[in-house]
C-alpha positions in Angstrom: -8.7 15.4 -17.6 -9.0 13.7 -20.9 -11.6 14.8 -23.8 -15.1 13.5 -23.9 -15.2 11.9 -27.7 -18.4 12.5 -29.4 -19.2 9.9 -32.6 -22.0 10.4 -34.3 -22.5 11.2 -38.4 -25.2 13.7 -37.4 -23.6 17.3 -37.1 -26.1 19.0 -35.2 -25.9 16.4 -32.5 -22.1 16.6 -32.4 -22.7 20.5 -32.1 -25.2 20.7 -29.3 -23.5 18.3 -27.3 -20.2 20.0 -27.5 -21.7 23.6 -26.5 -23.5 21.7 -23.6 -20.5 20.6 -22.6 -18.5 23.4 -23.0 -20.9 25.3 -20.8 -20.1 22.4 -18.2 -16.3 23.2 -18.4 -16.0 19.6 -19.4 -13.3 19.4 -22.9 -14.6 17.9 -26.2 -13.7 16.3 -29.1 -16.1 15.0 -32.0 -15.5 12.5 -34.6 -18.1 12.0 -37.7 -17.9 8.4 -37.5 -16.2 5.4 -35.9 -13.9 4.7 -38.2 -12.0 7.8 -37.6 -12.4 7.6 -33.7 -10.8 4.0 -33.4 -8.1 5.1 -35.4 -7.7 7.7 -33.1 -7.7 5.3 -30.0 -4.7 3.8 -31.3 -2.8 6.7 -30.1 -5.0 8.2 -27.8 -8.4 7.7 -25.6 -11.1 9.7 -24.1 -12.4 10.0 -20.1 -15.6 9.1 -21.5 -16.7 7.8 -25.5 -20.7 8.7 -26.2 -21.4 6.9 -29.5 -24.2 6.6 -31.9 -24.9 3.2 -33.1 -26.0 3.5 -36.4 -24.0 5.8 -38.7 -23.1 6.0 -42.2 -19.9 5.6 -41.6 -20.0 1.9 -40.1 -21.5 0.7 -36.3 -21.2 2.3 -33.2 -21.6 -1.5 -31.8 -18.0 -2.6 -33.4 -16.8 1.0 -31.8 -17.9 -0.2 -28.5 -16.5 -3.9 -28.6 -13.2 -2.0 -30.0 -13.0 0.7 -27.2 -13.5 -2.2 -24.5 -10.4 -4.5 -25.9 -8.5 -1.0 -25.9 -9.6 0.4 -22.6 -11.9 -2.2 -20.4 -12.3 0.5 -18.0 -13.5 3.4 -20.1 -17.3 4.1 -19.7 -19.2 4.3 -22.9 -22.2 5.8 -23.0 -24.6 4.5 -26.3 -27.0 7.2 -28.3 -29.8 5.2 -30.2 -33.6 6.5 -31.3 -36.5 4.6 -29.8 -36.4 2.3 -32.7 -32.9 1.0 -32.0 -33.8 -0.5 -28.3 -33.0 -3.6 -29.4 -29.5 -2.5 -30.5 -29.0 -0.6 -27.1 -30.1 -3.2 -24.3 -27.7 -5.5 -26.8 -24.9 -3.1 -26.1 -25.5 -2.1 -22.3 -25.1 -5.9 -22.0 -22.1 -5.7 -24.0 -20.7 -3.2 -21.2 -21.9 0.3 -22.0 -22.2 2.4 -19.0 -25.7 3.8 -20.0 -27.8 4.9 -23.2 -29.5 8.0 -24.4 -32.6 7.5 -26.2 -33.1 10.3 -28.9 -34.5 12.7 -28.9 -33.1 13.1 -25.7 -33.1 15.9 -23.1 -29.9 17.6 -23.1 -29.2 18.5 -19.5 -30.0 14.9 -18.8 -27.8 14.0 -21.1 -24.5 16.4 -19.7 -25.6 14.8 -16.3 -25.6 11.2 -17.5 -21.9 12.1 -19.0 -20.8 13.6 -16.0 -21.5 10.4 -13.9 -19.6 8.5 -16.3 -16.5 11.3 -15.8 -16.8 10.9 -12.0 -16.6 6.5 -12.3 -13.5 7.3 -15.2 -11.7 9.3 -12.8 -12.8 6.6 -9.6 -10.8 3.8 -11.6 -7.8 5.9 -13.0 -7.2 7.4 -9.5 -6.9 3.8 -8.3 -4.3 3.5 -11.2 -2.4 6.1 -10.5 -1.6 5.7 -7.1 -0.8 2.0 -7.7 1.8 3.1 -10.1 2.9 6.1 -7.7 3.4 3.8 -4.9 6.9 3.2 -4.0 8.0 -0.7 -3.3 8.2 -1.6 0.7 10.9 -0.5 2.4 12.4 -3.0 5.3 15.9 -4.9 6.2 14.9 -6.6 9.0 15.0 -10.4 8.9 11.1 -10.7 9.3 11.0 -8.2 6.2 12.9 -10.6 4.1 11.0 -13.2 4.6 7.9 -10.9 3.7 10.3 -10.4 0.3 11.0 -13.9 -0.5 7.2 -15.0 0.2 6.6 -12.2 -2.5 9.2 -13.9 -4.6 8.0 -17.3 -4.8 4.4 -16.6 -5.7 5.7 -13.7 -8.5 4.2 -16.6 -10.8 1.1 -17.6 -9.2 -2.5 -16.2 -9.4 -3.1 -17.9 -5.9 -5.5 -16.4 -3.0 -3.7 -14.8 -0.3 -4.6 -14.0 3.0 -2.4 -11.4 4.8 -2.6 -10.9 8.5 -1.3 -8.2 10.8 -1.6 -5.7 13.1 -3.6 -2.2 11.5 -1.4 0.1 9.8 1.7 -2.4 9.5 1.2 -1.8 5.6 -1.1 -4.9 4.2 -2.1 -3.4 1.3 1.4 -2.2 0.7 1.8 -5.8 0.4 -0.8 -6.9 -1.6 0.5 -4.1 -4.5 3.9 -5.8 -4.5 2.3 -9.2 -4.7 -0.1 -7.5 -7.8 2.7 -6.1 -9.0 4.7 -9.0 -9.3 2.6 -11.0 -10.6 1.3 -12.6 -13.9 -1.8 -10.1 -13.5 0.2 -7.2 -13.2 -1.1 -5.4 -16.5 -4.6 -5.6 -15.2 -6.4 -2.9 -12.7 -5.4 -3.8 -8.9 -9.0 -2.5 -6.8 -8.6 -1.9 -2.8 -11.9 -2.0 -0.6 -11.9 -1.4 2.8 -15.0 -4.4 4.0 -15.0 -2.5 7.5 -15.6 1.3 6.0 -18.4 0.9 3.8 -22.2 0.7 5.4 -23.4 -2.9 5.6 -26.5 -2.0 3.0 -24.0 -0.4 0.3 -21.1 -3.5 0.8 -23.3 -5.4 -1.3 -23.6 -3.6 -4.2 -20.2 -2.0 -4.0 -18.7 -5.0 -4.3 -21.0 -6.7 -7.2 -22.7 -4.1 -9.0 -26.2 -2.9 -9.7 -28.6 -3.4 -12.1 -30.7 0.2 -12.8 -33.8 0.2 -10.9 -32.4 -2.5 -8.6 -33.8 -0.1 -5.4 -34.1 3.3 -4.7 -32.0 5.7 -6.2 -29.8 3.0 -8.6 -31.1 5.6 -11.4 -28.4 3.4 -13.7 -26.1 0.7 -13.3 -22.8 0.6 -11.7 -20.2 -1.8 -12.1 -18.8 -3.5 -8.9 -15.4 -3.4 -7.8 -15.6 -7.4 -9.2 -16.1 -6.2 -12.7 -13.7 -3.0 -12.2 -11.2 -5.6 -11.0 -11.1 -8.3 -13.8 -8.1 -9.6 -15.3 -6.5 -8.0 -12.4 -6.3 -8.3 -8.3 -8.9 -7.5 -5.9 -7.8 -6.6 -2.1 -10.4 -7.0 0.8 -9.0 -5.4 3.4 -10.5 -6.4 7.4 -12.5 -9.2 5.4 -12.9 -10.3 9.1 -15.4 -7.7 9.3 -17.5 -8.6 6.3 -21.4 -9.8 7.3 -22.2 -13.0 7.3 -24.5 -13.1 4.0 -22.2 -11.4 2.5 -19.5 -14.2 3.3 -21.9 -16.4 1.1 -21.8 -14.4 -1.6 -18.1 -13.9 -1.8 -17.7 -17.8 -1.2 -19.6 -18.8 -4.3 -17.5 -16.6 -6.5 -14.6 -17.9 -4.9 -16.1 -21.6 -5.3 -17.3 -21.1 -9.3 -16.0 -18.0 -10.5 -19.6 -16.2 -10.7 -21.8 -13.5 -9.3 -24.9 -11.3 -10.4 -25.4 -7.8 -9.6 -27.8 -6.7 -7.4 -31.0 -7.2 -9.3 -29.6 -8.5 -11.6 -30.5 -12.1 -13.5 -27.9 -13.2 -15.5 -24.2 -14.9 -13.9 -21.0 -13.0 -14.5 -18.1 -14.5 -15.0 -15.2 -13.4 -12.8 -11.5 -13.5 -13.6 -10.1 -11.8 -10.5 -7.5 -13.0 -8.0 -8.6 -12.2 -4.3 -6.3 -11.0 -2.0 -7.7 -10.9 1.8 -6.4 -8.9 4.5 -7.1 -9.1 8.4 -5.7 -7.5 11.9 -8.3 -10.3 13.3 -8.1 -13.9 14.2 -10.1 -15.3 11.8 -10.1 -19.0 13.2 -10.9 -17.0 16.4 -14.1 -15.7 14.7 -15.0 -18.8 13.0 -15.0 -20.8 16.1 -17.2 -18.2 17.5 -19.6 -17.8 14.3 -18.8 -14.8 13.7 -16.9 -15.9 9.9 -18.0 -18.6 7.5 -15.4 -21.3 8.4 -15.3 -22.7 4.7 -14.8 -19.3 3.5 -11.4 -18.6 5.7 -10.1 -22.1 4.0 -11.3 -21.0 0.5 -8.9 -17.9 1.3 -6.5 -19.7 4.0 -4.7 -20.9 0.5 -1.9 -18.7 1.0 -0.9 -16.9 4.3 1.5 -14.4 4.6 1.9 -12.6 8.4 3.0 -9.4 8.1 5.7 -8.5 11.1 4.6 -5.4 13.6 6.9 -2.4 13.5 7.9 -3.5 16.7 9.2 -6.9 15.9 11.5 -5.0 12.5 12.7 -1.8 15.0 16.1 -1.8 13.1 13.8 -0.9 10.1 12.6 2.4 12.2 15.2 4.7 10.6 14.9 3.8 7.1 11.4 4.3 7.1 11.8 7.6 9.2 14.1 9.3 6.9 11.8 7.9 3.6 8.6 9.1 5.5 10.7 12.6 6.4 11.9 13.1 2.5 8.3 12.2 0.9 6.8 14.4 3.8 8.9 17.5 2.7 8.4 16.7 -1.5 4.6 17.0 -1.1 5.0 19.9 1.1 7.7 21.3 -1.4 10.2 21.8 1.8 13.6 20.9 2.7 13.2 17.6 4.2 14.0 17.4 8.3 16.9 15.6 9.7 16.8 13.3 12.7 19.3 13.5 15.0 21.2 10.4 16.9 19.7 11.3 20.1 16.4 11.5 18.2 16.8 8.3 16.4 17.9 5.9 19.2 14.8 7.2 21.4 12.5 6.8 18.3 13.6 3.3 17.8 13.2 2.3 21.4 9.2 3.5 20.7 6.9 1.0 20.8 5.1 2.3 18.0 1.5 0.6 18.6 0.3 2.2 15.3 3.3 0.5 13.5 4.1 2.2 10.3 1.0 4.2 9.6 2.0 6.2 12.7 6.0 6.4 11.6 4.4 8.0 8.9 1.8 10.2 10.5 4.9 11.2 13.1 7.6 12.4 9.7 4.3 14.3 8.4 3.8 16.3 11.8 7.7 16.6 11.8 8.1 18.3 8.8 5.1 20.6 9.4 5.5 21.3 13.2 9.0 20.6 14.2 11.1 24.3 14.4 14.4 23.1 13.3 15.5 21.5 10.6 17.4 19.0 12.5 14.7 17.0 14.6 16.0 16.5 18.5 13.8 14.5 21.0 12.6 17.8 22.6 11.1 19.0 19.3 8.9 15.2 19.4 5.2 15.3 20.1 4.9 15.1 23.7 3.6 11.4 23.4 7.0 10.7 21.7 9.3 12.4 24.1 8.2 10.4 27.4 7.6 6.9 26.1 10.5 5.8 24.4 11.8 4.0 27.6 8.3 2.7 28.9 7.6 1.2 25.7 10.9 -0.6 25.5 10.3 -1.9 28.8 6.7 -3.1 28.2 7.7 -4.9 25.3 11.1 -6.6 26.0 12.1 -8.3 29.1 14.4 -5.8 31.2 18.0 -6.9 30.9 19.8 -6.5 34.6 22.9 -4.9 35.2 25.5 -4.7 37.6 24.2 -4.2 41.4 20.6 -5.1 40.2 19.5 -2.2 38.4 17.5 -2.5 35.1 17.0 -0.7 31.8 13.3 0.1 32.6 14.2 1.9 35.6 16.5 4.3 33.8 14.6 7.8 33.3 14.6 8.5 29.1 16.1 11.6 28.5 18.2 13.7 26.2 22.4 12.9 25.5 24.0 13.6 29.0 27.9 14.1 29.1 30.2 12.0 31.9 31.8 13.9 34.3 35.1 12.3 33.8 36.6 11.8 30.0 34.0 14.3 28.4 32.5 10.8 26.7 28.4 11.1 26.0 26.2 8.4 27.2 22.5 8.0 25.7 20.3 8.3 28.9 18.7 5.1 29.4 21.4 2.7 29.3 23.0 1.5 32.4 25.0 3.3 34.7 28.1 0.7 33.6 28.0 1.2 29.8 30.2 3.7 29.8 33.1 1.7 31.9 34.3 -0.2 28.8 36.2 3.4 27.7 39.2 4.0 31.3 39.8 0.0 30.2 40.5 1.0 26.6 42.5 4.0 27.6 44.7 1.6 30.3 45.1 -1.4 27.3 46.4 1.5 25.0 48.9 2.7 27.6 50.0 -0.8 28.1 51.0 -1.0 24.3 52.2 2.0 24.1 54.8 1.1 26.9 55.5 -2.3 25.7 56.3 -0.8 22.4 53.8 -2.8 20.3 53.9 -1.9 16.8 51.1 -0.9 14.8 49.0 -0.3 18.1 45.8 1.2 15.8 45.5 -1.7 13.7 45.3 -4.3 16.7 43.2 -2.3 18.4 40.9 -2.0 15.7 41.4 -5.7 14.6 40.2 -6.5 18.3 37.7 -4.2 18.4 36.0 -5.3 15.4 36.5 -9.2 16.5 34.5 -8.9 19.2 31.6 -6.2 17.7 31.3 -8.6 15.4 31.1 -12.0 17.6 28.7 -10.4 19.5 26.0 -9.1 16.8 26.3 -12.6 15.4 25.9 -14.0 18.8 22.7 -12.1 19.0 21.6 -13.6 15.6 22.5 -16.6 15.6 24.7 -16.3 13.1 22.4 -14.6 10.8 25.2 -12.3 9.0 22.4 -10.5 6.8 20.8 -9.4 10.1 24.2 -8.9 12.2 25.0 -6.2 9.3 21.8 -4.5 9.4 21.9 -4.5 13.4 25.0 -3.1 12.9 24.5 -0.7 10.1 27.1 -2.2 7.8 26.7 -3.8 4.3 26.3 -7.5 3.8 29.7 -7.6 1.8 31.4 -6.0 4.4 31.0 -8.1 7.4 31.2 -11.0 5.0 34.8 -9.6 4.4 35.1 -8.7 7.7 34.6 -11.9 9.0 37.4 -13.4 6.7 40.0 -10.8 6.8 40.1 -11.4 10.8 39.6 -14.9 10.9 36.5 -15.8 12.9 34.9 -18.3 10.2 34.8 -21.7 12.2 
C-alpha cells in the first residue's frame, strides 16, 4: 500500500498524525506545505492525501484541484478550524472525500482516514485487474465476429448492450470494448445489478450525500462518479427495479444524476455498457423493464455465442484455463490427453466458460496425474460427454440405422483386427476406411506406381480438405480451425493441389 501524505505547515499536527498512524500500521509521509507535495505528485502519489487548507506555504484548495487533475480517483481528506467552514463545504464540493474540523479527535480522525484507504484500494483493485486481465481467447467463426464487432466500434463512445447465456464471458467483453476504445485511459467500473440488495442499488450506483439515511455517517461516491471519463458495465441490467430503471434512463437521456440526498445535478461523462442472459424485449412486453430504457441501451447489440455454439474453442481455453490454474497455484500445469480432449469437447458445457474454467481449477488441484485422462474427470464430466452431444445436435445415422447417441461414451478402445484405436462413441463403421487404405496401397504397390506416399498423401489431403470446407461452406478460416491447421496453410493447401474452382 501506498503512504498516506500529510500537508500541513503546523509540525505538531504532522507529528500526532503520523504516530497515530503508525500505531494503525498504516505508512506516512509528511510534507510542510503544498508546494513541496505537488511537486512530489509529479513522480509519485499517496493511497490517501489529508491536507490543510490554509498554510503559509500557499492553499491546500489549489493542492486539492491539483491532486484531482493528477489522480481523479484519490480520496482527499480536508483539515480546516471551525472558522474555515466556508472553505471546507467549498472543497467537499470540489471532491474531497471528507473534512476534519480542528481541533479534532484523533481516533476519529485515523478512522475517517482509514475509510478513505478502504474506497482507494476499492477503485485500484478494479484497476488492477482490468489491466491483469488477459484479451478473449476464441477461433471459432462466431468468436470473430465478436472480434470484428470489437473492431469497428474501437472508435466510438456508443451504448452497448451485450446478451448471452451466464458465464459465456460478458464482461470479458465489455473490457475489450473499454479497452479499445477512445475511453481507454479512464477507470472501467463493473456492477453486478442482480447481486446488490434492492435498498443499497440505489446508492451504489449514484452516491450519497452524508446524513442522506441511517448510517451514511459521510459521503460516498457512486460507481457513476468512480466511472467518469471512463466505461461503466451493468451486468443482468434485466434485473434492475423498475424505479431504478428511471433513474438510469434520465442519465442516459441528459447526462445527469444527484446522489442520494443530494440537491444539486451531476454531470456524467460515462459510457454505459449493459449486459443481460435475459430477454429484455421479453420483459418489457411483460412490464417487467422500462421499454424506452432497453431502446436508450438497444443502440448497440452485440450477442455473445454459448460455449456450445464455439466447441472447437474448448481446447484453447482448456489448456489457457489449465496453465493460469497452475501459475496461481505455483504448480506444473496439467496436460489433457486426446482421449480427454475429444470427450471434453463433446460436453455440453451448460455453464459455458465460467465452468471450463471452474473444471482446469479442480483439475490442477484434484486430478492425480499430471496428464489429465477422462477417468481422472469429475464424475459429472466422465458420463455426459455423449448425452450432451446428443441433446444438443441432431444424431447423425449410420450404416444399419444405428446413431451416435446410442453409442455408450467411454475411454480409447483398440480394434481387434489392425491394432488401430477408435474413440468410443463414434460408429461402429468409422474405423472401415483403414483395410480400404491398406488394399489401395497394395494395388500401387503392385502396379508399380511411383512416388506411392506423395499420391497418397496428395489424395488424402484432397478430400480432408473438401470435406471441412464442405462443412463450412467454404469458410477456409473456419475449415483450418476445425481442422487444427493454420489459415496460411490450407490457403496453400488448397493451391498446391488444385481444388480452387
Amino acid at each position: 500500500m501506498k503512504p498516506i501524505w500529510i500537508v500541513d505547515d503546523d509540525q505538531s499536527i504532522r507529528w500526532v498524525l503520523e504516530k497515530a498512524l503508525s500505531r494503525a500500521n498504516l505508512p506516512v509521509r509528511s510534507f510542510a506545505g503544498p508546494r513541496e507535495a505537488a511537486l512530489a505528485m509529479e513522480t509519485d502519489s499517496p493511497q490517501v492525501l489529508v491536507s490543510d487548507i490554509r498554510m503559509a506555504g500557499g492553499s491546500g484548495l489549489e493542492l486539492l484541484q491539483t491532486a484531482k487533475q493528477r489522480y481523479p480517483g484519490l480520496p482527499v481528506i480536508i483539515m480546516t478550524a471551525f472558522s474555515d467552514l466556508d472553505s471546507a463545504v467549498s472543497a467537499f464540493q470540489s471532491g474531497a472525500f471528507e473534512y476534519l474540523a480542528k481541533p479534532f479527535d484523533v481516533d476519529r480522525a485515523v478512522e475517517l482516514i482509514m475509510r478513505a484507504v478502504e474506497e482507494s484500494l476499492r477503485e485500484t483493485t478494479v484497476d488492477e485487474r482490468l489491466a491483469e486481465e488477459p484479451e478473449i481467447l476464441g477461433q471459432a467463426s462466431a468468436m470473430q465476429d465478436v472480434f470484428r464487432a470489437i473492431g469497428r466500434l474501437s472508435h466510438s463512445s456508443a451504448t452497448v448492450l451485450i446478451t448471452g447465456e451466464s458465464g459465456s464471458g460478458k464482461e470479458l467483453v465489455a473490457r475489450a470494448l473499454h479497452r479499445h476504445s477512445p475511453r481507454a485511459a479512464g477507470p472501467f467500473i463493473a456492477l453486478n445489478t442482480a447481486a446488490i440488495p434492492k435498498d443499497l442499488l440505489e446508492s451504489e450506483l449514484f452516491g450519497h450525500e452524508r446524513g442522506a439515511f441511517t448510517g451514511a455517517q459521510a459521503t460516498r461516491r457512486g460507481r457513476f462518479e468512480q466511472a467518469e471519463n471512463g466505461t461503466l458495465f451493468l451486468d443482468e441490467i434485466g434485473d434492475m427495479p423498475l424505479d431504478l430503471q428511471t433513474r438510469l434512463l434520465r442519465v442516459l437521456s441528459d447526462g445527469n444524476y444527484y446522489r442520494v440526498g443530494g440537491h444539486s445535478p451531476i454531470k456524467a461523462n460515462v459510457r454505459v455498457i449493459a449486459a443481460t442472459h435475459q430477454n429484455l424485449e421479453d420483459r418489457a412486453r411483460q412490464g417487467l423493464f422500462r421499454e424506452d430504457l432497453y431502446h436508450r441501451l438497444n443502440v448497440i447489440r452485440l450477442r455473445l455465442p454459448s460455449l456450445r455454439e464455439r466447441s472447437e474453442d474448448i481446447p484453447l481455453l482448456l489448456r489457457h484455463f489449465l496453465q493460469k490454474s497452475a501459475q496461481d497455484l505455483g504448480v506444473e500445469p496439467k496436460r489433457i490427453s486426446d482421449a480427454a480432449l475429444a470427450h471434453l469437447t463433446r460436453f455440453p458445457f451448460p455453464g459455458n466458460v465460467r465452468q471450463l474454467e471452474n473444471l482446469s481449477n479442480w483439475l490442477t488441484v484434484m486430478a492425480p496425474a499430471q496428464t489429465v485422462e477422462i477417468k481422472d474427470l469429475p464424475p459429472e464430466f466422465q458420463n455426459a460427454g455423449a448425452v450432451g452431444a446428443a441433446a444438443t445436435s441432431p444424431a447423425p445415422q449410420g450404416a444399419g440405422g444405428s446413431t451416435l447417441a446410442e453409442t455408450p461414451t467411454a475411454d480409447v478402445a483398440a480394434t481387434p483386427a489392425g491394432g488401430a484405436g477408435v474413440l468410443a462413441g463414434m460408429a461402429p463403421e468409422a474405423g472401415q476406411w483403414e483395410p480400404t487404405l491398406r488394399r489401395e496401397v497394395a494395388r500401387l504397390l503392385r502396379t508399380a506406381t511411383p512416388d506411392v506416399m506423395d499420391v497418397l498423401l496428395r489424395r488424402f489431403e484432397s478430400a480432408v480438405i473438401n470435406e471441412a470446407l464442405d462443412f463450412t461452406r467454404g469458410r477456409k478460416v473456419e475449415a483450418a480451425t476445425r481442422l487444427g491447421i493454420g489459415r496460411n496453410t490450407i490457403t496453400r493447401k488448397i493451391q498446391e493441389l488444385g481444388l480452387e474452382s
